[in-house]
PLY file of the C-alpha trace (Angstrom):
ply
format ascii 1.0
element vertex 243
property float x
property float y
property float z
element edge 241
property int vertex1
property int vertex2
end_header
-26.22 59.82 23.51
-22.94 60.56 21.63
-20.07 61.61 23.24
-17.54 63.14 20.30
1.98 48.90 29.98
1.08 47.16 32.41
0.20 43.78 33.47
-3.34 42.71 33.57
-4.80 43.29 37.53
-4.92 39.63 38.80
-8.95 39.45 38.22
-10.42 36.49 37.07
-14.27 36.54 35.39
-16.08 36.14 38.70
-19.52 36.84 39.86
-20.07 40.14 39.69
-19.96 40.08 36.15
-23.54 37.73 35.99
-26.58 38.93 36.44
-26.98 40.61 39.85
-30.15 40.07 41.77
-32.38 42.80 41.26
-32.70 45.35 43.78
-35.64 47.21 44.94
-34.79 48.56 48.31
-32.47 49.25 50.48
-32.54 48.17 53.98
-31.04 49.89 56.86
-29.36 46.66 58.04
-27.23 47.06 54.61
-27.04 50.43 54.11
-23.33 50.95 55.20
-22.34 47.88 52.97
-24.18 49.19 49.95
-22.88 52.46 50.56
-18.95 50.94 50.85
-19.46 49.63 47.39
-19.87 52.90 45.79
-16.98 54.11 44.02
-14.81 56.93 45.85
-14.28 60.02 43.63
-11.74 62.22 44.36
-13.79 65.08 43.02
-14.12 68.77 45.35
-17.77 68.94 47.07
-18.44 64.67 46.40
-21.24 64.06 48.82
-20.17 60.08 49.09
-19.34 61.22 52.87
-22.78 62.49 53.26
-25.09 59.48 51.89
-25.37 58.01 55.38
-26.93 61.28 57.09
-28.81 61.92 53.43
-30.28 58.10 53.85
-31.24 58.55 57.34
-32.82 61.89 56.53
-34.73 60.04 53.38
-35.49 57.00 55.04
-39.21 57.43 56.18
-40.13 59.68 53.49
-42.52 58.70 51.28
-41.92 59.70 47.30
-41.57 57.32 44.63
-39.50 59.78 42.64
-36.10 62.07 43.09
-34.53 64.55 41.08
-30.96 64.69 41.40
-30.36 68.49 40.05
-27.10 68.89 40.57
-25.75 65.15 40.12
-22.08 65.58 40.09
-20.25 62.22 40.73
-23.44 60.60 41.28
-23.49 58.98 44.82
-26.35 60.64 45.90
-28.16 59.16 42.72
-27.10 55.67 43.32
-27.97 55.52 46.36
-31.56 56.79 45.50
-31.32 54.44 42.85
-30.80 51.74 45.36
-33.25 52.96 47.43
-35.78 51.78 44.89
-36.50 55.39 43.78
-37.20 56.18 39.89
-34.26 58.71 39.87
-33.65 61.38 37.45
-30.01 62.59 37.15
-28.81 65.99 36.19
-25.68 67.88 36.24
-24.04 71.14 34.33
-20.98 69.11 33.26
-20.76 66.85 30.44
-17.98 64.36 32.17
-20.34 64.20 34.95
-23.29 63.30 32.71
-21.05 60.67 30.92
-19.91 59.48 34.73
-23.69 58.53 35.23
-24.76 56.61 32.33
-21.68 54.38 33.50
-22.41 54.69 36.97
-26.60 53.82 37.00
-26.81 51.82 34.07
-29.11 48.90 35.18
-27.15 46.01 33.89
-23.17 44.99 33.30
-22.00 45.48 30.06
-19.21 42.79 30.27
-20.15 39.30 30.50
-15.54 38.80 31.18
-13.57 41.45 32.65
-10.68 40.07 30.16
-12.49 42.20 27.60
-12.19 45.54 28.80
-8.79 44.81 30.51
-7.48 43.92 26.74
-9.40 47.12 25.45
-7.09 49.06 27.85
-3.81 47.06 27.28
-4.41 47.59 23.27
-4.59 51.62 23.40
-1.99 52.87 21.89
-0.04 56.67 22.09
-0.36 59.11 19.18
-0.12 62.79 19.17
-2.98 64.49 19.30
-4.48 67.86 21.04
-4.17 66.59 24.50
-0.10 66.55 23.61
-0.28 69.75 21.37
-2.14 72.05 23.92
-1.15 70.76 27.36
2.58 69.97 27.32
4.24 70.35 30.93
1.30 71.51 32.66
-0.70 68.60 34.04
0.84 65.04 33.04
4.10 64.21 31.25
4.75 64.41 27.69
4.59 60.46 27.42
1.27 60.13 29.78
-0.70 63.02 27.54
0.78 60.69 23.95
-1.24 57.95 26.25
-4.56 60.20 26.60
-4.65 61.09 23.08
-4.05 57.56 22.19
-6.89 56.39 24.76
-9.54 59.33 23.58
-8.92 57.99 19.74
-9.51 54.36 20.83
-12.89 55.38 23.10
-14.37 57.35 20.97
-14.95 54.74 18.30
-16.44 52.47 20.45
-20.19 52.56 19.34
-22.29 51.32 21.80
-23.06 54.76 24.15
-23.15 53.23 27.39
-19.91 50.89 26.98
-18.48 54.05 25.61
-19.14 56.19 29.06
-17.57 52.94 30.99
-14.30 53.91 29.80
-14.65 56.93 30.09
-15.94 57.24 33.47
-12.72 55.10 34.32
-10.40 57.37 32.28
-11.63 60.19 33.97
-11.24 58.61 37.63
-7.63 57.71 36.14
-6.91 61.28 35.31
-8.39 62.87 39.20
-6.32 60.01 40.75
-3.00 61.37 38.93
-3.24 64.76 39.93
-1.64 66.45 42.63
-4.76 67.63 45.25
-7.03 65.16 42.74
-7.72 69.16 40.78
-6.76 70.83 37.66
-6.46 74.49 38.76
-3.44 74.80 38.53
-0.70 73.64 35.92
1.52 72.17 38.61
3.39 69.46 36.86
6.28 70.50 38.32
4.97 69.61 42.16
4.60 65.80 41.18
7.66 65.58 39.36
10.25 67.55 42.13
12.46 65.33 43.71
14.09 67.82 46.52
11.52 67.96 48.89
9.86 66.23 51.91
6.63 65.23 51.43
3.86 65.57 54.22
1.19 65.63 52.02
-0.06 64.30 48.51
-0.67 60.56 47.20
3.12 60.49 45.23
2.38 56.42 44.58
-0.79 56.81 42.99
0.45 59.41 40.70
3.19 57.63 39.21
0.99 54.69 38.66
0.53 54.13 35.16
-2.96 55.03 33.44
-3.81 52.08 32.81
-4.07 50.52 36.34
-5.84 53.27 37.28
-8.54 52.73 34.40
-8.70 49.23 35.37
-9.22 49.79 39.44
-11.81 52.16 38.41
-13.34 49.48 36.03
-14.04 47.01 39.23
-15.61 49.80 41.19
-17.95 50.27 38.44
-18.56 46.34 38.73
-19.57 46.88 42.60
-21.63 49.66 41.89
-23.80 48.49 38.74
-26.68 46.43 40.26
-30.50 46.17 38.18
-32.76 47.52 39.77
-36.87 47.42 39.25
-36.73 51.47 37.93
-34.23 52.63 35.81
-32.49 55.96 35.80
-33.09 59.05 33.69
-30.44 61.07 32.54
-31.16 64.48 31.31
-28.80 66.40 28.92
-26.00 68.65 31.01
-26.71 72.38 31.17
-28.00 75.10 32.93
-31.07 73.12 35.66
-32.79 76.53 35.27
-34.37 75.39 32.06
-35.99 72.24 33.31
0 1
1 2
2 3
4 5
5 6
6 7
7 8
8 9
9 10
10 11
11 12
12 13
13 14
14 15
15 16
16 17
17 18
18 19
19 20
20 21
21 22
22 23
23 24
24 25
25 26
26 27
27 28
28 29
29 30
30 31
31 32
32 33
33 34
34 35
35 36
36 37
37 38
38 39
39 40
40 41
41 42
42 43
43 44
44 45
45 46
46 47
47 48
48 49
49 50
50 51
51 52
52 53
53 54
54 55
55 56
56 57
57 58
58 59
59 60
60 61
61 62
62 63
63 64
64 65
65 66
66 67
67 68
68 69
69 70
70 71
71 72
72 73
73 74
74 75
75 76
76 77
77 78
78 79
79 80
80 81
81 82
82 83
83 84
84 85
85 86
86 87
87 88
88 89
89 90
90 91
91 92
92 93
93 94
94 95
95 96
96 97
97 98
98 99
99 100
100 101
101 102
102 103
103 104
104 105
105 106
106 107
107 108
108 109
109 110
110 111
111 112
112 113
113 114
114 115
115 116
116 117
117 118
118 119
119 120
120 121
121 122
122 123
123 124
124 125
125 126
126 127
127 128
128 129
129 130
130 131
131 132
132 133
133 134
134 135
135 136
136 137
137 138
138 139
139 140
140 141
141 142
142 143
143 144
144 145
145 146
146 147
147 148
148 149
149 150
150 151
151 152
152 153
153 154
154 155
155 156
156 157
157 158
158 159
159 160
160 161
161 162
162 163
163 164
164 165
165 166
166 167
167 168
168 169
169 170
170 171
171 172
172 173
173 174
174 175
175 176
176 177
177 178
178 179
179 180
180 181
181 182
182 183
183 184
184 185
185 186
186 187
187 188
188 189
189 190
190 191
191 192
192 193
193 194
194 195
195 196
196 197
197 198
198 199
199 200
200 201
201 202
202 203
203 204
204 205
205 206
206 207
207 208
208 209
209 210
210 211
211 212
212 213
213 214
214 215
215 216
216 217
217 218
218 219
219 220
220 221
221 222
222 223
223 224
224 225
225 226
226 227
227 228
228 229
229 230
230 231
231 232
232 233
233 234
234 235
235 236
236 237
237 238
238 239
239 240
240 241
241 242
């Protein structure tokens, strides 16, 4: 697979970062707590809300195998995954392929969550295409020198998997900072106006620097990475037709 500020959060190495039991099924006891530990995407049509009804419905099925063909943020794979099904994820989008190597990899990739938190706190910003092509329409000029700075410093990471970590968590960063968590619009100007009365919108998160954001996202990632005795299949993003 190839894919061309701030204080540290106050995280100490802990637990989840050793090996995790290994999980082969999941219970109906647990299945709200397992559920809770999956990482909240603020992505339009996310079926996290769903997995309960989609686990009930699944339950007392029985397959040994799922296809996930149109994967998007993943939930619906992890919980399959937790299920103890040999899952096979696929999705148009590249991001959302990248999302799910990070998000049902079968093991943690950091033995200390110092590392990755001093990954983050090293990037540095440079001018590159992000801050040639979208000045003033979706982040300020200072948070897309950040992005360039932060896809530079990813992309030479070698190992694949470690690589889609941060970038799952750079993506999650860049949903969180957006007004309506969507990009269809170039509505910089919404975040930034002072003059109005809010009733809507999450103003705190999007003024939080990057990379806080990349770091929360990092510790969901923690809670949702458990081995398991089948591990996930990712297919190449494109058109499902062709399967």
């Amino acid at each position: 697979m190839t894919f061309d500020r701030t204080e540290n959060l106050k995280v100490k190495p802990y637990e989840l970062f050793a090996t995790e039991r290994m999980v082969t099924s999941l219970t109906y006891t647990d299945v709200n707590l397992q559920i809770n530990q999956f990482p909240k995407t603020r992505y339009y049509g996310s079926k996290r809300r769903l997995l309960e009804w989609i686990y009930d419905s699944l339950k007392d099925l029985s397959f040994d195998t799922a296809l996930d063909g149109f994967g998007g943020t993943a939930s619906v794979s992890l919980l399959l995954k937790r299920m103890g099904k040999e899952v096979t994820f696929h999705d148009g989008l590249l991001c959302n392929t990248i999302s799910a190597y990070a998000m049902l990899s079968n093991q943690i990739l950091f033995s200390d969550i110092n590392e990755p938190n001093f990954f983050i706190d090293k990037i540095s910003p440079r001018n590159g295409f992000i801050s040639k092509t979208f000045t003033g329409m979706y982040y300020t000029n200072e948070e897309n020198q950040w992005l360039d700075g932060a896809a530079s410093a990813i992309n030479k990471i070698i190992d694949p998997t470690k690589r889609s970590v941060y970038l799952y968590c750079l993506f999650q960063a860049c949903l969180k900072k957006r007004p309506f968590n969507l990009f269809h619009r170039a509505n910089l100007n919404l975040r930034q106006n002072r003059d109005v009365l809010r009733t809507f919108g999450n103003h705190v998160t999007w003024e939080t620097p990057f990379p806080d954001l990349m770091k929360k996202s990092l510790l969901d990632i923690v809670g949702a990475v458990k081995p398991s005795a089948r591990s996930a299949k990712i297919l190449e993003p494109g058109d499902i037709s062709r399967l």
